[in-house]
NUMAR-608856 format. One record per residue: residue in one letter; x, y, z of N, C-alpha, C in turn. Coordinates in steps of 0.001 Angstrom, whole numbers, plus 500000, padded with zeros to 6 digits. Last residue first. Layout:
N
aXYZXYZXYZ ...
This chain:
330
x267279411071406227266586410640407451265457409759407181 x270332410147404930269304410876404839268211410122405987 x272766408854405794272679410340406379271531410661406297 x272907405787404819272714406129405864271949407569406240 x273232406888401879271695406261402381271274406517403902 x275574407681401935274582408773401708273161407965401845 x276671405060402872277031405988403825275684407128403399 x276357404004400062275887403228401355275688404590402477 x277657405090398359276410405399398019275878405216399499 x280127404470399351280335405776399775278629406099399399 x280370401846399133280160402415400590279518403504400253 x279982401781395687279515401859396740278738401851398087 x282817402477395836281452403537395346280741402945395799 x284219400471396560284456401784397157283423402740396871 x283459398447395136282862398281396399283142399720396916 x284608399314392556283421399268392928282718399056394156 x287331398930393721287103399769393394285446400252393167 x287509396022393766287579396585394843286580398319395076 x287119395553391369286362395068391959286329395647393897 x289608396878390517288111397044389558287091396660390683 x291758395596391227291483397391391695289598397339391463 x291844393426390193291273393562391822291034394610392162 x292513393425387837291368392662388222291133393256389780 x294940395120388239293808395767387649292902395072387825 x296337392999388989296021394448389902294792395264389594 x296498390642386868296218390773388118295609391806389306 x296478391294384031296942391867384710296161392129385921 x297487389174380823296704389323381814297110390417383305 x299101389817378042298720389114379175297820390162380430 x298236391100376114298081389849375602298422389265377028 x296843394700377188297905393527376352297561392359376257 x295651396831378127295163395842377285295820395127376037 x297438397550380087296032397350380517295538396418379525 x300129394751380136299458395908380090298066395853380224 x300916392317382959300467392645381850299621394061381960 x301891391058385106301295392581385516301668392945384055 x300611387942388039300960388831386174300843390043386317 x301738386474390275300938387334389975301252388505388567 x302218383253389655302713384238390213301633385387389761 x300807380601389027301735381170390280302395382200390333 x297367381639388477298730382120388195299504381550389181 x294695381432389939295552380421389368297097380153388685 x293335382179392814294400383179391774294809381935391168 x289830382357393870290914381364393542292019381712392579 x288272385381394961288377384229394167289791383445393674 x288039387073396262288398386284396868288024384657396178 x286849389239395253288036389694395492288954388289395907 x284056388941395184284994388714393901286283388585394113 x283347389876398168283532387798397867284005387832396245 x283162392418397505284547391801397656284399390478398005 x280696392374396092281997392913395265283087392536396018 x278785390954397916279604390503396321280413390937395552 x278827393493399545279426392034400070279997391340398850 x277880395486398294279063395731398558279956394287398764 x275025394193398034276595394349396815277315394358397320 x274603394331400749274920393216400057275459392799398803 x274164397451400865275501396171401479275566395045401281 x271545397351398939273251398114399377274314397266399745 x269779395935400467270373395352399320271984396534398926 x269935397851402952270149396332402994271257395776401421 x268500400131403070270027400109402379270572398883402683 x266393401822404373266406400455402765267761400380401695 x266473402442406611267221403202405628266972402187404371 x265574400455407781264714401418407624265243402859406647 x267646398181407145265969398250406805265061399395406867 x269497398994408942270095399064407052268585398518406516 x268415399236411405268983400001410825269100400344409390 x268327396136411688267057397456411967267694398552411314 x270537394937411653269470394716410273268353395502410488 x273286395324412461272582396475412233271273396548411231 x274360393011412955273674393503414362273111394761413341 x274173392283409854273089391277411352272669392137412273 x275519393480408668274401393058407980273394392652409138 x277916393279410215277264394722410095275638394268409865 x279026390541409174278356391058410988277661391936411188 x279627391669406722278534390562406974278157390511408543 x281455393220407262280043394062406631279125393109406605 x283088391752407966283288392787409008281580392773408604 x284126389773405802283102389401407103282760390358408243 x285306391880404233284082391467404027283334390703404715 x287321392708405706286010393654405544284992392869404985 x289231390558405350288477391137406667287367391916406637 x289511390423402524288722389339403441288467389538404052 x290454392724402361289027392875401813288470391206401996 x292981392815402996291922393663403611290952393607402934 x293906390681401581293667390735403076292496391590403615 x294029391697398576293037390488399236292945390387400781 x295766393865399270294218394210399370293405392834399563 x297946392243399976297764393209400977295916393366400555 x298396391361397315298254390230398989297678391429400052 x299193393181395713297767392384395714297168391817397071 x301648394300397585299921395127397247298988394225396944 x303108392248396427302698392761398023301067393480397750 x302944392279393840302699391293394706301842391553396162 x304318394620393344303395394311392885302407393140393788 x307027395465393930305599395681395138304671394907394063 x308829395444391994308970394368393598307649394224394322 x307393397304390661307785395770389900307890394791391283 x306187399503391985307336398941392017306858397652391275 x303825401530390627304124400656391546305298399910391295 x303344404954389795303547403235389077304057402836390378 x302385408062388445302921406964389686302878405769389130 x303604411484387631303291409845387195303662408890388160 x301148414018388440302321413232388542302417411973387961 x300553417622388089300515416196387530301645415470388075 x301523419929389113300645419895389077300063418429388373 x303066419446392096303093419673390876301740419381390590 x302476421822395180302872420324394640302665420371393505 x303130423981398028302965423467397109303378422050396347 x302807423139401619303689423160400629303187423028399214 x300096423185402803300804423435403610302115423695402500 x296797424501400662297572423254401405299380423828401716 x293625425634401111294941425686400725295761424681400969 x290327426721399289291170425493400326293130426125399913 x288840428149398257289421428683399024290197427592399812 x287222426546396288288344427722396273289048428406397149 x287444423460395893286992424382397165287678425268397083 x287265421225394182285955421606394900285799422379395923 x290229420790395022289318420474393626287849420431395254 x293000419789396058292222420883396544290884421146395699 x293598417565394720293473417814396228293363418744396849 x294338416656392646292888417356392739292834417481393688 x296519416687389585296167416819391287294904417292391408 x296614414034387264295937415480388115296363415215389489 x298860410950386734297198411950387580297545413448388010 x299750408631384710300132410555384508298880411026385360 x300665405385385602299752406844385502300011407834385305 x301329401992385456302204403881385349301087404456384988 x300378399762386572300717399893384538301561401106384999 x299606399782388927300629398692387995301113399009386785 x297872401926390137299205401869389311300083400939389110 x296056400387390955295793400983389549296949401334389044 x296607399811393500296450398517392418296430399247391369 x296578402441394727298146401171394237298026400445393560 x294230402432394062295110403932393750296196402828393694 x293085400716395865292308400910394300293614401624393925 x293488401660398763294144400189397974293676400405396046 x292488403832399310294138404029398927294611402516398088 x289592402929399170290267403936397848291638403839397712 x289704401414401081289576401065399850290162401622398770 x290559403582403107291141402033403120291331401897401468 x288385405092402495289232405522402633290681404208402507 x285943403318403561286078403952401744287451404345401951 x286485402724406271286720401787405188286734402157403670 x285621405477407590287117404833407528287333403801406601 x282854405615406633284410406299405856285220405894406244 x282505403210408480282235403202407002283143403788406256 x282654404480410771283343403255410579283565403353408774 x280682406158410473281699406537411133282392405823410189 x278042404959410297278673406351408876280162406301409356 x277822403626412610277652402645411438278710403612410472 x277045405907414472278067405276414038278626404181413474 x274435406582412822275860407728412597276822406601413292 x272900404461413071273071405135412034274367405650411903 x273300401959415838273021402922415655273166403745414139 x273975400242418113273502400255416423273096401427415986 x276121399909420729275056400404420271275312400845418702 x276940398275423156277157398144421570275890399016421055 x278565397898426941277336398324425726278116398192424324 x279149396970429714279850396814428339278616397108427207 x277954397095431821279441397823431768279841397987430616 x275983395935432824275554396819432185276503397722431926 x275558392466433655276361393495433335275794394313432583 x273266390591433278273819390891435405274639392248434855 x273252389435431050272358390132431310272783390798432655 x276366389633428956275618389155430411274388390257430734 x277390390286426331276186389393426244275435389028428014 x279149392126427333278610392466426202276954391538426697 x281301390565428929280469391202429246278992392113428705 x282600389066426714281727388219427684280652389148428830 x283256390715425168282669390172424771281526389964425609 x285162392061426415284308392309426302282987392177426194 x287029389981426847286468390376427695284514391224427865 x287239389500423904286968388394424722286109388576426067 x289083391950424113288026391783423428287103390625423762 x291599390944425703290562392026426001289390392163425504 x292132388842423829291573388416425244291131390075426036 x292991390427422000291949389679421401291525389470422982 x295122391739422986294057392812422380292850391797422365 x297028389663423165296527390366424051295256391423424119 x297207388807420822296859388036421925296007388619422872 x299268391142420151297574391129419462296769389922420409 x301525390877421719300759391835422042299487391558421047 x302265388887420956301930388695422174300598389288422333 x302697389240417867301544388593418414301285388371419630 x305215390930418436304008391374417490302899390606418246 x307062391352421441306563390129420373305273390636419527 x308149394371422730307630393453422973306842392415421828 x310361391918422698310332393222423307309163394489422708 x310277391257419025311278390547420236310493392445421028 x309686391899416466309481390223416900310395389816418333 x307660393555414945308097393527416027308410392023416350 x305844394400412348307077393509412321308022393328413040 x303694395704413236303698394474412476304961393913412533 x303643397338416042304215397208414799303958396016413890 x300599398062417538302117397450417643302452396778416194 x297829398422417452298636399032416957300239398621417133 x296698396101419110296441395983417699297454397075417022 x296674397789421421297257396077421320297320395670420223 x294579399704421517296154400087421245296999398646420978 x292129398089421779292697398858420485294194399214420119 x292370396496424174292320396046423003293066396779422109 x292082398410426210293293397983426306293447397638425146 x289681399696425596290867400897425664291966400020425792 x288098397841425635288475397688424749289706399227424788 x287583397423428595288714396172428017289132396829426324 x286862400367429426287720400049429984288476398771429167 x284915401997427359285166401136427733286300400548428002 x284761405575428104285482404323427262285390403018427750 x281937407626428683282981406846429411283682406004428145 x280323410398427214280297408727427829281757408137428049 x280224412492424932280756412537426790280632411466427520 x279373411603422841280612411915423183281385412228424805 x277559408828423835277451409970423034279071410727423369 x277798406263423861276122406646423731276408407430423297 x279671403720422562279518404753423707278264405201422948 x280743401497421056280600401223422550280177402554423414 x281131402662418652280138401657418826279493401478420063 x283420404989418864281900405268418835280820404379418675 x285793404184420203285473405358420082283680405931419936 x285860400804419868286335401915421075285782403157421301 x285084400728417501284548400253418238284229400926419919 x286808401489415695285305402413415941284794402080417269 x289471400509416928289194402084417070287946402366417175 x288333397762415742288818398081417080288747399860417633 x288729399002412587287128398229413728287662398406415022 x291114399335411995290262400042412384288827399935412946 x292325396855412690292523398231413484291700399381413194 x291379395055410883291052395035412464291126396434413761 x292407396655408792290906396012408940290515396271410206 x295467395945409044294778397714409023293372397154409301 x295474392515409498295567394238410367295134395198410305 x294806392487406292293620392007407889294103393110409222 x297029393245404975295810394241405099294772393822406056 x298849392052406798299294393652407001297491393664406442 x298684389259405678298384389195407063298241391550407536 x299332389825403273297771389983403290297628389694404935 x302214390263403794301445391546403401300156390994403113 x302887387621404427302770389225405481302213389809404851 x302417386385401677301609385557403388301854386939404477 x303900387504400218302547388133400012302134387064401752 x306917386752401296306268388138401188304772388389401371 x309237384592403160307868385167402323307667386586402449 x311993384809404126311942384436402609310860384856402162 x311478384146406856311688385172406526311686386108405071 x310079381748406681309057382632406250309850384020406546 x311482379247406894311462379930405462310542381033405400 x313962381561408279313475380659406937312501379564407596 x313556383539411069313769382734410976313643382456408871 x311805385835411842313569386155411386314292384690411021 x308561387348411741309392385894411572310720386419410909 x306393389404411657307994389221412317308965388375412693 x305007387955409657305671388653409419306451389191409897 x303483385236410549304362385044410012305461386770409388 x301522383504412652301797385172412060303408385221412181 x300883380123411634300810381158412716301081382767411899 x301315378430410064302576378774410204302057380159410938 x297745378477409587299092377631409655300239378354409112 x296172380709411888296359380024410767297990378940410427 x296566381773414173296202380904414722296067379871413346 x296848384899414394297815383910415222298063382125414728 x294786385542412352296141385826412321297450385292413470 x292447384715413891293104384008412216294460384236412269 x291890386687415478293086385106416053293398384625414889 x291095388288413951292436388579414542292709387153415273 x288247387028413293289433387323412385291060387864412820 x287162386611415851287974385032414965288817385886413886 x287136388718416901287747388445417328288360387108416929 x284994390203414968286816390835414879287360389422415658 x282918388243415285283742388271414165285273389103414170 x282361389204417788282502387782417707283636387296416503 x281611391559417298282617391311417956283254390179418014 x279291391528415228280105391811415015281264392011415994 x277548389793417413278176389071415736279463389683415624 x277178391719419224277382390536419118278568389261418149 x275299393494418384276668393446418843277798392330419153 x272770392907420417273493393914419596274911393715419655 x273243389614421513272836390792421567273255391884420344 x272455385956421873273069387275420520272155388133421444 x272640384787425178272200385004423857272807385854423366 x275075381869426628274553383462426152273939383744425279 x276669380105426622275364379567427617274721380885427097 x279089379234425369279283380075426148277552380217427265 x277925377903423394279255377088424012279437378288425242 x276457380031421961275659378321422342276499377906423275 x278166381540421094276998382110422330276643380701423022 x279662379829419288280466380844420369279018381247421616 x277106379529417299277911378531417938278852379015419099 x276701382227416637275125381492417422276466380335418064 x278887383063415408278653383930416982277631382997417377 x279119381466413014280142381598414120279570382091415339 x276746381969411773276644380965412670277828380637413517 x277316384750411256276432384253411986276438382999412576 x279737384446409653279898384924410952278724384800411694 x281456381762407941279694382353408092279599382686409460 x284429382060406628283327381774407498281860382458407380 x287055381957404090285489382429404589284881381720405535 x290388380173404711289069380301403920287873381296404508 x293325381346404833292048381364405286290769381032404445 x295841380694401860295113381947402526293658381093403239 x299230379633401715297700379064401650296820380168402478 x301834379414403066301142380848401884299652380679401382 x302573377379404337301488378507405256300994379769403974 x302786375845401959301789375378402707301049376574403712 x304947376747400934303858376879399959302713376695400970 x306971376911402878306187378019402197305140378037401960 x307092373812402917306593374661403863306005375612403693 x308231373599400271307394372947400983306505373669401910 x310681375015401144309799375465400022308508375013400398 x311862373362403058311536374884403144310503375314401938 x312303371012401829311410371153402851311255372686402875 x314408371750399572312777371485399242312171371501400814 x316399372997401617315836374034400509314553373285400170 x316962370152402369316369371352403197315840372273402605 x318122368751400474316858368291401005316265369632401890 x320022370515400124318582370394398857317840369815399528 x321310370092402201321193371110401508319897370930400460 x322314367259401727320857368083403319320698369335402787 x323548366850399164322623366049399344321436366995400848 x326088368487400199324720368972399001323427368672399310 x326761366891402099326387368285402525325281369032401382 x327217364780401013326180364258401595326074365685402197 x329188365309399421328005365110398499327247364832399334 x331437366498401145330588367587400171329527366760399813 x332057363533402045331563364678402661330609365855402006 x332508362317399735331376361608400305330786362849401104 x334970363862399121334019363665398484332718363067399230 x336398362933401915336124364161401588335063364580400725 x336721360121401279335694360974402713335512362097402411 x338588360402398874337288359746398754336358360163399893 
């Protein structure tokens, strides 16, 4: 009879634990809501005593969107070895596409926001920042994934604070056209590889075209001349979570853009430009009602998740890329 009582009160914490864990899940798998990065940076300047400068917004904004990732509930969850978030998937892989996002803003930033011209100096906090952002995603000991992004953000912070002091002339942002173009292809490029995974949910037969438009191009090993790609049945998921990430981050990236660069995207009359671009990925970030993510044929009787998001993504990828040829012309 103890013995019995034993096993049934071991079942009994057992299930109670499996539902708290679930529980839990469900609760940090809950995605960030949208901010309004303008009045994020006027409130951050207000509490800080500083006015908006160039630049401003859009630092203000990397730096709430990379604490998002510390600082949302159940924190940053993908070098977690622990249950129940060793158990999750899409909560890391949309925390993975805000990463790539951040990392590459951090790079422009580094490389060609913060400098006048190629022979100009690096800014000293964000040379620490950028690389602080490259540490593995799924480092969880020696050194800790999020120590190290902590750490990138309070460099940025730094920046920040030097950014907006009138007494400092250490930390510049400059608006500029060409490196607005910079940043930009790095994000069509983003986009496009995310469109290309989401599209293969169903299976593709694609051309190669990777040498297409240049007779004389060559490449290092030949390759067939068609291939069929399809996305894992396992990945499906991931990939969605992954592009809704990266296209929450980009889309408050291009809403900071909208501000510090409103001289800019006005005399190029490429305003209303980026403000599609903006409504094509606030689509991206509409409410999934499925619990799970469907991967019905293209035009079957169910519904197919990837393809909703390639589409919309996929239009924002054309376009940047119109955006960018607005930029170039003079």
């Amino acid at each position: 009879m103890r013995q019995y009582l034993s096993t049934r009160t071991l079942l009994l914490a057992m299930t109670v634990l499996l539902v708290l864990f679930y529980l839990l899940a469900v609760y940090w798998s809950g995605e960030p809501d949208t901010f309004d990065v303008k009045v994020h940076a006027q409130n951050d300047a207000q509490q800080k005593g500083v006015q908006l400068v160039p630049g401003y917004v859009t630092t203000a904004t990397l730096v709430r969107v990379s604490r998002t990732l510390l600082d949302k509930p159940g924190g940053y969850l993908s070098n977690d070895v622990m249950p129940p978030s060793v158990m999750m998937d899409n909560m890391p892989a949309w925390e993975y596409g805000v990463l790539e996002m951040v990392r590459d803003l951090s790079l422009a930033m580094r490389k060609d926001l913060s400098r006048s011209q190629s022979q100009s100096m690096e800014n000293p906090d964000l040379l620490v920042a950028q690389p602080k952002f490259n540490t593995d995603s799924r480092n969880w000991l020696l050194p800790p994934a999020e120590s190290e992004y902590g750490e990138g953000i309070e460099a940025l912070e730094r920046y920040l604070a030097k950014l907006a002091s009138p007494m400092d002339d250490s930390a510049q942002f400059y608006a500029r056209a060409d490196n607005l173009r910079d940043w930009l292809k790095q994000a069509e490029k983003r986009l496009g590889s995310l469109s290309q995974k989401l599209s293969a949910s169903v299976g593709q037969e694609r051309l190669n075209t990777d040498l297409a438009g240049d007779p004389n191009a060559r490449q290092s090993t030949p390759s067939r001349n068609s291939q069929y790609l399809k996305t894992s049945w396992w990945k499906l998921d991931d990939v969605f979570y992954e592009a809704r990430g990266a296209s929450w981050a980009l889309l408050h990236f291009l809403k900071a853009v909208e501000v510090d660069f409103a001289d800019v995207l006005e005399k190029k009359n490429a305003t209303v430009s980026l403000q599609q671009i903006i409504r094509e990925l606030e689509a991206t970030q509409q409410t999934v009602w499925s619990p799970i993510i469907l991967n019905g044929s293209g035009f079957g009787l169910v519904a197919n998740h990837s393809l909703v998001m390639a589409n919309y993504i996929s239009r924002a990828d054309a376009a940047l890329i119109d955006l960018n040829e607005l930029l170039s012309q003079g």
